[in-house]
C-alpha atoms as a printed R data frame, in Angstrom:
    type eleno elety resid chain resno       x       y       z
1   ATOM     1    CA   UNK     A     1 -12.179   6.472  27.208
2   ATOM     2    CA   UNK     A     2 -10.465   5.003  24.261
3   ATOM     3    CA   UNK     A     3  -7.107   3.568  24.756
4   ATOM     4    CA   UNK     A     4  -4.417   5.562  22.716
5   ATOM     5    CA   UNK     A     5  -1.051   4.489  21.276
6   ATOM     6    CA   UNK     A     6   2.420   6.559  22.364
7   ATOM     7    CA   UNK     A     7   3.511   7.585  18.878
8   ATOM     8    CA   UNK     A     8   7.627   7.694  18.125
9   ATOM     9    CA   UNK     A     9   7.919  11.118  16.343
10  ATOM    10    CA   UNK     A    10  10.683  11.314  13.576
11  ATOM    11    CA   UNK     A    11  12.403  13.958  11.621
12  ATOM    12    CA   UNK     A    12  12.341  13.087   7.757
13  ATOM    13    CA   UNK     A    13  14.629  13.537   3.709
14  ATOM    14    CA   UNK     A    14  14.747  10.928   0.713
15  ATOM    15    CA   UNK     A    15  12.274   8.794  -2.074
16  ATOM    16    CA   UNK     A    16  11.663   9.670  -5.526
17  ATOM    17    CA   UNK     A    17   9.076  11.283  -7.390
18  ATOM    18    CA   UNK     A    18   6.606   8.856  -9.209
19  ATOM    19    CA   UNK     A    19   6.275   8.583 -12.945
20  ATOM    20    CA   UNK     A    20   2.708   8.458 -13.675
21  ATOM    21    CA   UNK     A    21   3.112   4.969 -15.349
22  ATOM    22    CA   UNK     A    22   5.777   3.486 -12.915
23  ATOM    23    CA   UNK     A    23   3.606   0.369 -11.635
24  ATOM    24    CA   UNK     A    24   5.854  -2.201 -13.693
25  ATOM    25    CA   UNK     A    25   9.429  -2.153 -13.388
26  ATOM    26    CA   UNK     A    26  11.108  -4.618 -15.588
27  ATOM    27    CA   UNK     A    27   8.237  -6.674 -17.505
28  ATOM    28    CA   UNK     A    28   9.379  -8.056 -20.444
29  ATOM    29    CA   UNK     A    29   7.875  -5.621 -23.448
30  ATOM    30    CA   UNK     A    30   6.541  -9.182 -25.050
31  ATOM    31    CA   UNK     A    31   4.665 -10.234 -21.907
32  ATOM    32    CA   UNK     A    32   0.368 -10.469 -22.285
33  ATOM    33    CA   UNK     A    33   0.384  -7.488 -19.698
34  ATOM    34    CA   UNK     A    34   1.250  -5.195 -22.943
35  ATOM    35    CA   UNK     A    35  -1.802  -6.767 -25.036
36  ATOM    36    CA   UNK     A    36  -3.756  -3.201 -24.056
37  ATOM    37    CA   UNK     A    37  -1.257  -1.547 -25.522
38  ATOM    38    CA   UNK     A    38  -0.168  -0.342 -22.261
39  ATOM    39    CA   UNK     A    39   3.735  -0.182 -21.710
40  ATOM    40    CA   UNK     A    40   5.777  -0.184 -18.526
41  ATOM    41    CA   UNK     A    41   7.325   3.396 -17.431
42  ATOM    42    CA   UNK     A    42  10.746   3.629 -15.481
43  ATOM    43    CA   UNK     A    43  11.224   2.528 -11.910
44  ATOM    44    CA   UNK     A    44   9.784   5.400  -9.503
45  ATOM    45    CA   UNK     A    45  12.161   8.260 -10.314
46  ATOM    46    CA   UNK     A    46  13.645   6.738 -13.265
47  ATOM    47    CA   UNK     A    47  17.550   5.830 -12.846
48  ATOM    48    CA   UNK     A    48  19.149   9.302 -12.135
49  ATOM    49    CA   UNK     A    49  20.287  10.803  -8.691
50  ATOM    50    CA   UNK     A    50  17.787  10.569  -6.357
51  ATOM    51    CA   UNK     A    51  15.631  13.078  -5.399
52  ATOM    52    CA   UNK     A    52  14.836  13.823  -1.425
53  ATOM    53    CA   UNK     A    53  12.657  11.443   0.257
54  ATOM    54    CA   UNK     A    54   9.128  13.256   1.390
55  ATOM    55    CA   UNK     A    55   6.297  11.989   3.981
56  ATOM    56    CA   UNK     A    56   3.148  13.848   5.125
57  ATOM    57    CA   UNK     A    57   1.747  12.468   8.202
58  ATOM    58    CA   UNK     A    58  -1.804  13.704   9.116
59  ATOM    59    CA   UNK     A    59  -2.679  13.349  12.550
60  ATOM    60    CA   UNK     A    60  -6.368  13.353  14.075
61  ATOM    61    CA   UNK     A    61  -9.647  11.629  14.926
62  ATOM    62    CA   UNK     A    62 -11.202  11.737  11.325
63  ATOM    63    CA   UNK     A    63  -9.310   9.234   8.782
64  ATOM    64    CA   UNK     A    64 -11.029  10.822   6.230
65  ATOM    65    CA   UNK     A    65 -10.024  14.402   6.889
66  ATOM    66    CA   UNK     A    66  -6.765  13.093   7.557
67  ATOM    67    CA   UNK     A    67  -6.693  11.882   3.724
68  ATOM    68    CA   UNK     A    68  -7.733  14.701   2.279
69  ATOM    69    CA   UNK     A    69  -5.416  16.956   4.538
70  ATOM    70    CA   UNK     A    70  -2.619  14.271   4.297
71  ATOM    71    CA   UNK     A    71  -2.898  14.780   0.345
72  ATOM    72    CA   UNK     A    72  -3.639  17.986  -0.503
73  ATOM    73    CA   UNK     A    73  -0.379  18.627   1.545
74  ATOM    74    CA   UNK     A    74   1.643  16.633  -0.212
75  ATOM    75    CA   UNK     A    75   0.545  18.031  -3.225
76  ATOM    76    CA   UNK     A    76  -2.904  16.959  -3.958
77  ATOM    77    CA   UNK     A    77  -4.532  13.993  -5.892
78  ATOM    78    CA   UNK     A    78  -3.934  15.962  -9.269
79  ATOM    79    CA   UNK     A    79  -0.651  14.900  -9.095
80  ATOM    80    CA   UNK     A    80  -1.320  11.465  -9.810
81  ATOM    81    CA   UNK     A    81  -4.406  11.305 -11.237
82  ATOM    82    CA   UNK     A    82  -5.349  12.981 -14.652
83  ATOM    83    CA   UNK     A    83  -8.585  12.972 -16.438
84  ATOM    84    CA   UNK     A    84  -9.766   9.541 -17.735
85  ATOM    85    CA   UNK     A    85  -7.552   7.080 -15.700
86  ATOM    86    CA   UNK     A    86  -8.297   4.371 -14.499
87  ATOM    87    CA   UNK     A    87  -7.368   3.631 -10.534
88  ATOM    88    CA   UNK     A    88  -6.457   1.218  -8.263
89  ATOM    89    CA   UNK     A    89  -7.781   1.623  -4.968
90  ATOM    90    CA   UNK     A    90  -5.973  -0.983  -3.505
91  ATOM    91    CA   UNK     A    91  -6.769  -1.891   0.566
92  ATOM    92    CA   UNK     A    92  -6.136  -4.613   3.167
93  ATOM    93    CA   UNK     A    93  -9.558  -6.442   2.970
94  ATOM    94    CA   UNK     A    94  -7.876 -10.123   3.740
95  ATOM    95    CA   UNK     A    95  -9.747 -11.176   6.638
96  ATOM    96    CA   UNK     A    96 -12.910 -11.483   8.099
97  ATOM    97    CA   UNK     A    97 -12.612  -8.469  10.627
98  ATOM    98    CA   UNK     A    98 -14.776  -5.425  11.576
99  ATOM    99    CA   UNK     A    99 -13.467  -1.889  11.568
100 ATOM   100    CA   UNK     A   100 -13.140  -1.798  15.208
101 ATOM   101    CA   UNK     A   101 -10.902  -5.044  14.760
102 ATOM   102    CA   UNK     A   102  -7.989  -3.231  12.964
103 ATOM   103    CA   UNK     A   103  -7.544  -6.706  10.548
104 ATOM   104    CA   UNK     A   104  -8.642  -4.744   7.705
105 ATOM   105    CA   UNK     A   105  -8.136  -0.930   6.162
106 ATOM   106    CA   UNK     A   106 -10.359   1.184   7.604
107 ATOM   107    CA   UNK     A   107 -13.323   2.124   5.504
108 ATOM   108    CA   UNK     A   108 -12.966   5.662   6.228
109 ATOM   109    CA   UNK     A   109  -9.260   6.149   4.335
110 ATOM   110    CA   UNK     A   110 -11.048   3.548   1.179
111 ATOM   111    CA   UNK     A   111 -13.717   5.784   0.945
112 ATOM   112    CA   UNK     A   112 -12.077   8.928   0.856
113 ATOM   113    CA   UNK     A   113  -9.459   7.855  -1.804
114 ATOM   114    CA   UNK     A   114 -11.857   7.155  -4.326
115 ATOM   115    CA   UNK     A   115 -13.548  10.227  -3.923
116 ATOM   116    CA   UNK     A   116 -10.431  12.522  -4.350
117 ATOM   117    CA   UNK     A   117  -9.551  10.025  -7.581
118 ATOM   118    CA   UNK     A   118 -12.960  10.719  -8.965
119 ATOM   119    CA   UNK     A   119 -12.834  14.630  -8.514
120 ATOM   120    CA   UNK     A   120  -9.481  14.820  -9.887
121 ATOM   121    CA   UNK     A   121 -11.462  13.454 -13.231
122 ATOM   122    CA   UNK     A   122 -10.501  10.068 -12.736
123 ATOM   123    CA   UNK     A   123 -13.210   8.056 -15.172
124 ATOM   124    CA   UNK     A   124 -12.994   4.458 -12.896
125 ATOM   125    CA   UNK     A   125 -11.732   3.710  -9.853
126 ATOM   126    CA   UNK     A   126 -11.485   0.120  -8.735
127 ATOM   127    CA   UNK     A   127 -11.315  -1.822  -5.498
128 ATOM   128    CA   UNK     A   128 -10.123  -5.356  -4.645
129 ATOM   129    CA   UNK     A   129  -7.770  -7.209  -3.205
130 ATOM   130    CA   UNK     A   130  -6.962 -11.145  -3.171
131 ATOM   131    CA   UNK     A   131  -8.214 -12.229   0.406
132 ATOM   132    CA   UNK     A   132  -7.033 -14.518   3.259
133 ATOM   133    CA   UNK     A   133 -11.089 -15.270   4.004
134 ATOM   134    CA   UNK     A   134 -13.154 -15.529   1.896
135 ATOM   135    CA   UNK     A   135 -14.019 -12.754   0.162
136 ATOM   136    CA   UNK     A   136 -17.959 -12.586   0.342
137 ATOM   137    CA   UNK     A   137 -17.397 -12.158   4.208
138 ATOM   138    CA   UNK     A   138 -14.456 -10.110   4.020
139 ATOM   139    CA   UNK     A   139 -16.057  -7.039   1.500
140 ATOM   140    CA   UNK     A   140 -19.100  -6.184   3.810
141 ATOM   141    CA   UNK     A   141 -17.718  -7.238   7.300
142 ATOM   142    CA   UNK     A   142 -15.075  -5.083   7.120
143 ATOM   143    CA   UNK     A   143 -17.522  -1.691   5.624
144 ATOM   144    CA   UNK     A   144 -14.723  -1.547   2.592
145 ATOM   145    CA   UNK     A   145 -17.072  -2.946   0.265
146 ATOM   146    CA   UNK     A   146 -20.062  -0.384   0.998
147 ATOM   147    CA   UNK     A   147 -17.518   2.755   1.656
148 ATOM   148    CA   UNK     A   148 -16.113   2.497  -1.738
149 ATOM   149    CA   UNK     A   149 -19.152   1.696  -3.795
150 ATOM   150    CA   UNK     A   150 -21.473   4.828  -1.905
151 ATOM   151    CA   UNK     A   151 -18.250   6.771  -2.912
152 ATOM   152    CA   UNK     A   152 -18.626   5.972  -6.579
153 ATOM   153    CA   UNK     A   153 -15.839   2.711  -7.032
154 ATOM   154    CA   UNK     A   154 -16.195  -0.456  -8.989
155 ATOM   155    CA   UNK     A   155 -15.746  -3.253  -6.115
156 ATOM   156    CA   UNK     A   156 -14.949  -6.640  -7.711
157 ATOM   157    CA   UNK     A   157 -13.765  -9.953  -6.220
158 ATOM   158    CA   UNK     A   158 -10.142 -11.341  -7.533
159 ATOM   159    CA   UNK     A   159 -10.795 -13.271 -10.647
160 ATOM   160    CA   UNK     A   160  -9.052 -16.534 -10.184
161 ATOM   161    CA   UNK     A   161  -8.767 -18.085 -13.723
162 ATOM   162    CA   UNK     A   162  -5.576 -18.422 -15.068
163 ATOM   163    CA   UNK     A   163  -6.373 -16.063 -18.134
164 ATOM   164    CA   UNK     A   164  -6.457 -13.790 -15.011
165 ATOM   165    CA   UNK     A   165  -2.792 -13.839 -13.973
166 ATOM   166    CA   UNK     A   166   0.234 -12.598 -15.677
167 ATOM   167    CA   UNK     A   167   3.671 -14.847 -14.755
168 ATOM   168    CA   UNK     A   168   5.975 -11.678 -14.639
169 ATOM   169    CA   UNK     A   169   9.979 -11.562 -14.482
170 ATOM   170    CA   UNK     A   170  11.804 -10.369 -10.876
171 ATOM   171    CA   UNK     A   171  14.841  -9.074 -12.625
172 ATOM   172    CA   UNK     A   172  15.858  -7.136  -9.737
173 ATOM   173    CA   UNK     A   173  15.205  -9.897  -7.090
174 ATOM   174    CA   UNK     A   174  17.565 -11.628  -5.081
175 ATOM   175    CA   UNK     A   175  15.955 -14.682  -4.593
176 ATOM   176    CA   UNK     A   176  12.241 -14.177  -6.485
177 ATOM   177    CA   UNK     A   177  12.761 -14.241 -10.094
178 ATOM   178    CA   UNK     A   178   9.336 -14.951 -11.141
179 ATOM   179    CA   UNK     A   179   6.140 -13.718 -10.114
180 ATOM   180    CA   UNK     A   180   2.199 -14.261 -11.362
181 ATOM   181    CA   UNK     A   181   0.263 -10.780 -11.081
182 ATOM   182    CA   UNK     A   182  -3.353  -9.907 -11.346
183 ATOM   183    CA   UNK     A   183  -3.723  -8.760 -14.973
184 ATOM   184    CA   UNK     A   184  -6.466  -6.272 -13.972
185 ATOM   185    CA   UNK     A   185  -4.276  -4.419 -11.718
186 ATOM   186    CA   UNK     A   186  -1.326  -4.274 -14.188
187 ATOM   187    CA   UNK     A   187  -3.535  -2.500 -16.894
188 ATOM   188    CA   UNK     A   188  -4.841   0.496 -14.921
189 ATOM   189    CA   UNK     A   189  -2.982   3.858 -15.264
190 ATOM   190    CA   UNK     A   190  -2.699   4.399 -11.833
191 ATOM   191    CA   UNK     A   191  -2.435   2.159  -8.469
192 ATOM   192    CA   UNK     A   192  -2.751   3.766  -5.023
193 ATOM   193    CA   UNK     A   193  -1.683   1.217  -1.808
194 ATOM   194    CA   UNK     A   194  -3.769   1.520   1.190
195 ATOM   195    CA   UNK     A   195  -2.754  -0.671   3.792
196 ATOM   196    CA   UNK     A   196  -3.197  -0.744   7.313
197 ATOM   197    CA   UNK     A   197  -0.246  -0.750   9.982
198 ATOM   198    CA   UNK     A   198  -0.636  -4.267  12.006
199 ATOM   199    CA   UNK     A   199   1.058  -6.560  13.433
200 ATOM   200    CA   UNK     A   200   1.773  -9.794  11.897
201 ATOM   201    CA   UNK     A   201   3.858 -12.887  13.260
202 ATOM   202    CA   UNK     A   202   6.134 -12.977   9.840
203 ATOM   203    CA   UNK     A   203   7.777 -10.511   8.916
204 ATOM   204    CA   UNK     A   204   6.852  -8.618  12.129
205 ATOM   205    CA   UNK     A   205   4.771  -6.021  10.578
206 ATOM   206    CA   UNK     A   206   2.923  -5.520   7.583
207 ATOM   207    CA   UNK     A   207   2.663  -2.126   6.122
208 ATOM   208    CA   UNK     A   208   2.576  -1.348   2.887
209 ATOM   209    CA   UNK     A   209   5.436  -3.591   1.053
210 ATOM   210    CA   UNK     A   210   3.343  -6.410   1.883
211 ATOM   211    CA   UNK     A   211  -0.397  -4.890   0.997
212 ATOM   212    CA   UNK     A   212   1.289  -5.502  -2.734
213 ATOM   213    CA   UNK     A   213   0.822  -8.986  -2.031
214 ATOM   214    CA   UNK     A   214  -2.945  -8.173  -2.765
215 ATOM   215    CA   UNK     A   215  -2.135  -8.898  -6.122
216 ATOM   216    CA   UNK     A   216  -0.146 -11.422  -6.146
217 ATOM   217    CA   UNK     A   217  -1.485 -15.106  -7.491
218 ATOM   218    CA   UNK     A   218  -0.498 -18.403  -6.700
219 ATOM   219    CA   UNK     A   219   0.952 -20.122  -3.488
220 ATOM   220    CA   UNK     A   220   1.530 -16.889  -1.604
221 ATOM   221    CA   UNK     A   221   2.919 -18.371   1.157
222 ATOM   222    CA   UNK     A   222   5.265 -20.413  -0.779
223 ATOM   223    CA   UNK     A   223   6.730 -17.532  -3.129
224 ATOM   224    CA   UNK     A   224   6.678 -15.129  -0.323
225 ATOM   225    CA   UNK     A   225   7.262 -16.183   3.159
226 ATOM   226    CA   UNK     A   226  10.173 -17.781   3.210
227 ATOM   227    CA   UNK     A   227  12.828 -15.975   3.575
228 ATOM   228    CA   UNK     A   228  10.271 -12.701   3.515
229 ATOM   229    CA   UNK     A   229  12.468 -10.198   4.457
230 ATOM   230    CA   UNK     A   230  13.890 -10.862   0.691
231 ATOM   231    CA   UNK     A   231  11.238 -11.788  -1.090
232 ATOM   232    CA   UNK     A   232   9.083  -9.375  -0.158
233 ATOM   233    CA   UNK     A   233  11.322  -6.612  -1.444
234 ATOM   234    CA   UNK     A   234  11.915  -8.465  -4.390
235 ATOM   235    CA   UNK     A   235   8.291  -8.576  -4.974
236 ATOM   236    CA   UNK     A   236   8.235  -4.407  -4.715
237 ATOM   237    CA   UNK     A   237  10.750  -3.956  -7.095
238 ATOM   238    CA   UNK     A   238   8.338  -4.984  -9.968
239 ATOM   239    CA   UNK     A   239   5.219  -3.914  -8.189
240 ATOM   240    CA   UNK     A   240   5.060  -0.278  -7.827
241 ATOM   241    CA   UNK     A   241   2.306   2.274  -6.565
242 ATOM   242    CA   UNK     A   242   2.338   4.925  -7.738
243 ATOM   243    CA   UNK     A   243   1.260   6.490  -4.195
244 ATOM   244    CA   UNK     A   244   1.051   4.980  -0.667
245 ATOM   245    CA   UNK     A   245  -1.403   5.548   2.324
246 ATOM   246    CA   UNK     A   246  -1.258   3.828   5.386
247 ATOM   247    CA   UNK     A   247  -4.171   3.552   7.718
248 ATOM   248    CA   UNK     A   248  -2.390   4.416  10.950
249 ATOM   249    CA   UNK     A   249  -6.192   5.394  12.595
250 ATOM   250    CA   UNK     A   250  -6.299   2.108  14.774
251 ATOM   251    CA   UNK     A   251  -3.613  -0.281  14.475
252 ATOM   252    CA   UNK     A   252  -2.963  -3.906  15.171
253 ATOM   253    CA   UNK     A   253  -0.802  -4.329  18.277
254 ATOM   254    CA   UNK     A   254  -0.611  -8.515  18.680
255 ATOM   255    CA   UNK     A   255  -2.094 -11.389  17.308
256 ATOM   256    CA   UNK     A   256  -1.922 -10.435  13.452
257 ATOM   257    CA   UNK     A   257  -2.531 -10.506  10.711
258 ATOM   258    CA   UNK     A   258  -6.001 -11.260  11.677
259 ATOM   259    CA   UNK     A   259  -6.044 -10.737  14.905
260 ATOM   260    CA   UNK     A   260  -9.698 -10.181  16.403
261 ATOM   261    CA   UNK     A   261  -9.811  -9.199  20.139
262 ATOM   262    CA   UNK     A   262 -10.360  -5.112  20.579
263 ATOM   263    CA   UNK     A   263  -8.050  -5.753  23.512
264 ATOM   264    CA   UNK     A   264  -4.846  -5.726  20.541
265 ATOM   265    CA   UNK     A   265  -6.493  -2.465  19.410
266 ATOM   266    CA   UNK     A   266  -5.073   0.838  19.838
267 ATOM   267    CA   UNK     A   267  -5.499   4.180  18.370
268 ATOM   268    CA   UNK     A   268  -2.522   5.857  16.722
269 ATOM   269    CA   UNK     A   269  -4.527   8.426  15.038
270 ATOM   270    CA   UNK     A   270  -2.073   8.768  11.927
271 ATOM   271    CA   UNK     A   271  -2.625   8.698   8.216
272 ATOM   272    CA   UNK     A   272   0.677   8.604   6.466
273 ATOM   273    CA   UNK     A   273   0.881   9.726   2.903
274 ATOM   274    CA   UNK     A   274   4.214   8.860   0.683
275 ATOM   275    CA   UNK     A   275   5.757   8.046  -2.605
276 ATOM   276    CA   UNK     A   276   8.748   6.198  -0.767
277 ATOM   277    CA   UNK     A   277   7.310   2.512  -0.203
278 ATOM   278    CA   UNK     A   278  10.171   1.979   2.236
279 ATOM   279    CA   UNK     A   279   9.906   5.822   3.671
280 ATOM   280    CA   UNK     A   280   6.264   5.083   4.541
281 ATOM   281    CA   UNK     A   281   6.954   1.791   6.133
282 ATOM   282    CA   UNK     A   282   9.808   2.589   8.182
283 ATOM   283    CA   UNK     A   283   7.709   5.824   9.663
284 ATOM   284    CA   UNK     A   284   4.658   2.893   9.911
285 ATOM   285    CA   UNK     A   285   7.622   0.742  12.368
286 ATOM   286    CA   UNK     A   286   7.595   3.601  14.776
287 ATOM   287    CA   UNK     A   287   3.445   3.920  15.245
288 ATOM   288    CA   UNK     A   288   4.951   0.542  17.092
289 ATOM   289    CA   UNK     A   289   7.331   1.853  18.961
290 ATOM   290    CA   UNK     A   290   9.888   0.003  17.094
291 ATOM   291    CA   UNK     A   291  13.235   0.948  14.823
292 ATOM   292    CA   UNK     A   292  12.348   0.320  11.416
293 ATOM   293    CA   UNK     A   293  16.262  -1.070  11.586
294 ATOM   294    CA   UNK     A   294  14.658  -4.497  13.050
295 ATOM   295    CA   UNK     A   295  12.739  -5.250   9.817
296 ATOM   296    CA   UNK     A   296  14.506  -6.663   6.931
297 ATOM   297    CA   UNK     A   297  11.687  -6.580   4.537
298 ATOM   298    CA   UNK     A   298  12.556  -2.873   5.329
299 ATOM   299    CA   UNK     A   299  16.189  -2.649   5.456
300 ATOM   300    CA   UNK     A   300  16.422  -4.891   1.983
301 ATOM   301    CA   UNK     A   301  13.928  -2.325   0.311
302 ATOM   302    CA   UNK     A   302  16.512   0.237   1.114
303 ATOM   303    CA   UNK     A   303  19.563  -2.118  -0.469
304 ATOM   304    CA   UNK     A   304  17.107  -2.657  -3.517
305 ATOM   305    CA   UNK     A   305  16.965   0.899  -3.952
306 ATOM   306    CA   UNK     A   306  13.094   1.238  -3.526
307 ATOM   307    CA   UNK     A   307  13.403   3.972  -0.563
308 ATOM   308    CA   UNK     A   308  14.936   5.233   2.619
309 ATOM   309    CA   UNK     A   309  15.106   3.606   5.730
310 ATOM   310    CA   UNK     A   310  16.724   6.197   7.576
311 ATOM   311    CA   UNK     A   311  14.042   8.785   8.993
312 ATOM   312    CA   UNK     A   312  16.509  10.995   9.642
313 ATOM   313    CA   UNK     A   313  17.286  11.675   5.981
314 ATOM   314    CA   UNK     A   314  13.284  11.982   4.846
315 ATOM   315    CA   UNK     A   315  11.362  15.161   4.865
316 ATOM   316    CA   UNK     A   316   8.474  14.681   7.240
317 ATOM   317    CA   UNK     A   317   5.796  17.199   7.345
318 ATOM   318    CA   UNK     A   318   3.356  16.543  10.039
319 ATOM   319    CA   UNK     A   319  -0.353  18.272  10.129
320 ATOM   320    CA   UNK     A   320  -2.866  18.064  12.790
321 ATOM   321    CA   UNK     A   321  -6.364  17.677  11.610
């Protein structure tokens, strides 16, 4: 018998809803991201009173009927995809890591997302991400790469010319005022986050604030990590999906990021479904067992205004697939 995870269970009430073309916050209108023609929409709820925070966790042994059921309950993909955008499908497919392995998102969840995109009239739907490994391992060991293309997605490796990266103003971070971000991903009309819960030795967890480092340039390490309980919210305030999905199925207890031994494995059996970047990952804190109070990539997000911390003041509707 599989070995399952206790799961912390939470009442939920506060995010905001998402503009469809909320990914940017902040860009300077003269930046090369705009060249398209594209412009950058208000922060995630624009600035006025906040609107109650809202999480649907799907629980269950299929991740892909936990997407769709996960979705259509909170509202279904037609909310934020209209016919004729272009999507970001964007996953955890850093390292060289089977399904089984829980270093990567689970195929499953990818494969699922870009179906729903492409029903809801959705005319492309890409998938990448900026890797830890390299890349021509990473796609096909961890089943992402063949998920999303039999589901109908353009899979592409990060491009990693300049030309390909746009240096982008933090104006809302604390201590990251600058930023270079894949151009690709700032020109499509809609970007869906898909990370996977796992441990990882700094910040503690990564969840879905730090999946947006998938598109990210540059010395990672060196613009993010230290201190990363500020920079990474800093980074979130100018990267913003429009929806979030974490891949709670089988989670990474120890030895993350990558980790690698099925012994670190368990099974939570979640897929959690939010606008609320910081809603989603403090609800990801307790698959763990842990107060999403200990995190200050989390806690920050909160003071930054990206989302609520406090599960006791989000709406959490929880389905059993």
């Amino acid at each position: 018998m599989e070995k399952r995870t206790k799961v912390c269970e939470g009442r939920t009430e506060h995010c905001t809803d998402v503009s469809r073309r909320a990914f940017i916050r902040g860009a300077v209108a003269g930046a090369a991201l705009y060249a398209t023609g594209k412009t950058a929409a208000a922060q995630v709820g624009g600035e006025g009173a906040a609107k109650p925070s809202e999480l649907v966790v799907a629980k269950g042994e299929d991740p892909a009927a936990m997407v769709r059921a996960a979705i259509d309950a909170y509202g279904g993909m037609g909310r934020f995809v209209k016919k004729g955008d272009v999507v970001l499908v964007k996953p955890n497919i850093a390292f060289d890591r089977t399904p089984e392995q829980a270093g990567c998102t689970n195929p499953d969840v990818v494969g699922e997302l870009v179906r729903m995109c492409l029903k809801a009239g959705a005319s492309k739907v890409k998938v990448y991400d900026r890797t830890v490994n390299p890349a021509k391992r990473t796609y096909p060991k961890s089943g992402i790469a063949e998920a999303a293309e039999k589901a109908g997605a353009e899979v592409s490796f990060v491009a990693g010319g300049r030309d390909a990266w746009v240096e982008t103003p933090v104006p809302k971070g604390v201590v990251l005022k600058s930023c270079p971000l894949y151009k690709d991903a700032l020109e499509v009309d809609v970007f869906i986050n898909v990370p996977i819960a796992k441990h990882h030795s700094n910040p503690g967890l990564t969840l879905a604030i730090k999946n947006l480092m998938g598109v990210l340039g540059g010395n990672r390490g060196g613009l993010i990590h230290d201190p990363v309980h500020e920079r990474l919210p800093d980074l979130a305030t100018v990267v913003r999906p429009h929806l979030n999905v974490l891949d709670g199925y089988r989670i990474l207890l120890r030895n993350g990021p990558s980790g690698g031994s099925l012994d670190d494995v368990a099974y939570a059996n979640k897929v959690i479904v939010g606008t609320d970047i910081v809603a989603v990952d403090a609800y990801g804190a307790t698959l763990f067992e842990k107060d999403p109070a200990e995190y200050g990539f989390i806690v920050n997000g909160n003071k930054r205004g990206l989302g609520e911390c406090d599960l006791s003041k989000v709406k959490i509707t929880e389905i059993a697939v």
